[in-house]
N, C-alpha and C positions, 0 to 999 in steps of 0.2 A: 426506466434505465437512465442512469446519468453518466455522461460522459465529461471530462475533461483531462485537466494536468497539473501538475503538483512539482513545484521546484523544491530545494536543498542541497544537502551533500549528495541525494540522488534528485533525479528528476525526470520528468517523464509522463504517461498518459497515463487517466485514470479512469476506470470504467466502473460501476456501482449498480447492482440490478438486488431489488426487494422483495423476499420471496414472501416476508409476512411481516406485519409493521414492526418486530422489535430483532428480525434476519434478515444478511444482506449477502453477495457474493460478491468479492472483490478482484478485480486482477487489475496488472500492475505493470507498464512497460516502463523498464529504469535503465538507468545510466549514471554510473559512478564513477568521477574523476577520470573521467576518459579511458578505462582500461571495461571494469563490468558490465556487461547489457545483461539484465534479468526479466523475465518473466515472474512473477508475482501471483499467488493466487489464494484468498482467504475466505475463510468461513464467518461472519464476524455477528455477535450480537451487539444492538443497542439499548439503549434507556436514556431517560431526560436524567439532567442533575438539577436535584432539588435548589428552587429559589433561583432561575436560572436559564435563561434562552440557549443555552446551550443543550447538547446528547453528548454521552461519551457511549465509546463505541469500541471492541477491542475483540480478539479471535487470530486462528490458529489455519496455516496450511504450508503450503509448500514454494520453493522456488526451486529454477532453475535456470543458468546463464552462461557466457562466454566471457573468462577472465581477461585475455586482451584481442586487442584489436585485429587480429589473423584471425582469433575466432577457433584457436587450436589447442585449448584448453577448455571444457566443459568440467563446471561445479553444478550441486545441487545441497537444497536439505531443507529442514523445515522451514518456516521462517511465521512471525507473528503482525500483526496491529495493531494499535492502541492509539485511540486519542481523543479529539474534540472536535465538534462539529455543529454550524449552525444553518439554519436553513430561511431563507428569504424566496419566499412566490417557488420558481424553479431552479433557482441557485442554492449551491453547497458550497460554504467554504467550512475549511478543514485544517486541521494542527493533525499530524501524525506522525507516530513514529516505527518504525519495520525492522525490527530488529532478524537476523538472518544467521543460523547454523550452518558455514559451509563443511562437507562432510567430505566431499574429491573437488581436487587431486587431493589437499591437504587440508585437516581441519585448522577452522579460524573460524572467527564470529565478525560480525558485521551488524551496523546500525544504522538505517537511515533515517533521516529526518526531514523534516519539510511539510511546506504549506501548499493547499491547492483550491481549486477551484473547479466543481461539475454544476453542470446544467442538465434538469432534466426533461424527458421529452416524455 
């Protein structure tokens, strides 16, 4: 399991557990411009890119979160990941991006973006 945190337009804690070398399960604690806290939670497969120390990595689940800061407005909807990642000894660093369908109160789309860092134990 690897845990860390990932900054951007959101940021936040990042937790990474391997269910079989090329699945993973993602979840995701964010924070966006001072108003969003999300929860995060993805199904995500990987693969190496050809000629290349890197994996790209991308998959599909859900969020759910509190639009401001009272905590008086609940959104939810699917939301995705996608991106790059390389690995040293027990360290991950990471480029991704989270793109998010909010569906209540009103629908909108969201994107996050950011870089991070887990270590695994």
């Amino acid at each position: 399991m690897g845990v860390g945190a990932w900054a951007g337009n959101q940021s936040g804690l990042a937790v990474k557990y391997y269910a079989a070398s090329a699945t993973a399960y993602e979840a995701m604690l964010s924070r966006e411009d001072g108003q969003l806290v999300a929860l995060n939670a993805h199904l995500l497969r990987e693969g190496p890119v050809p000629g290349s120390p890197l994996a790209f990595f991308a998959g599909v689940g859900v969020f759910a979160g509190l639009l401001d800061a009272g905590g008086s407005r609940l959104t939810f909807g699917p939301s995705g990941s996608a991106g790059l990642n390389f690995f040293s000894r027990r360290f991950e660093i990471f480029l991704q991006a989270v793109p998010h369908l909010q569906l209540s109160p009103t629908l909108d789309a969201r994107l996050g973006l950011g870089a991070g860092l887990r270590y695994y134990f």
